[in-house]
C-alpha positions, 0 to 999 in steps of 0.5 A: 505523520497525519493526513494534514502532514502527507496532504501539505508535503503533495501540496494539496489541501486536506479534503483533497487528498482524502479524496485521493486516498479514498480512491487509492484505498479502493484501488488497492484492494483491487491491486491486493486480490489481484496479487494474492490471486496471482501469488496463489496460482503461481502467476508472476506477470499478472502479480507484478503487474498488479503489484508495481501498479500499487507500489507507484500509486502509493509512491505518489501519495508519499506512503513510502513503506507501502510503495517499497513493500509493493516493490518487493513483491514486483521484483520477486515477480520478476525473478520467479520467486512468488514462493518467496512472496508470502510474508510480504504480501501479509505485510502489504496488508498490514500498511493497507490496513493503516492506510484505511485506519489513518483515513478514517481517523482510527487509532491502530488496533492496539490503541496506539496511534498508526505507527509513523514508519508504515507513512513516513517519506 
């Protein structure tokens, strides 16, 4: 998927909503330092609370694995098992990072292009 693919499915046009994204990915690694921040000190409300504020925003923009990567750690927040965080918040990273390399036009660090499962609806 490409940024022309995600702007038409929010029926917007492409300056639009690499605008959106532009302020999504500044808001993200806002939500990111809050989580990991929050994981680290063992504090559930403030990590699901960052985190479902970045699962939704994600949602909207139709970056559905980032949205259900941010859910996961919600639940876990939820229940008590930031213990069990770890991986998932590396993983967040990864999609964040895909997100930003979409948006400036990059190919993934391998060379190959960002691969469709980290954006597809």
């Amino acid at each position: 998927m490409n940024i022309v693919q995600l702007a038409g499915d929010l029926e917007l046009d492409e300056e639009e909503y690499r605008s959106i994204l532009e302020l999504f990915v500044e808001t993200s690694r806002t939500d990111l330092a809050a989580i990991k921040t929050a994981v680290a000190i063992g504090d559930a409300t403030s990590a699901g609370r960052a985190a479902h504020s970045l699962k939704g925003a994600a949602a909207n923009l139709g970056l559905s694995d980032l949205s259900s990567t941010a859910h996961k750690i919600e639940e876990r927040s939820r229940e008590s098992r930031l213990h069990e965080t770890h991986e998932t918040v590396r993983s967040l990273e990864e999609h964040l990072a895909a997100v930003e390399r979409l948006l400036e036009g990059k190919q993934a660090a391998d060379g190959a292009q960002v691969p469709e499962e980290i954006l597809k609806k």
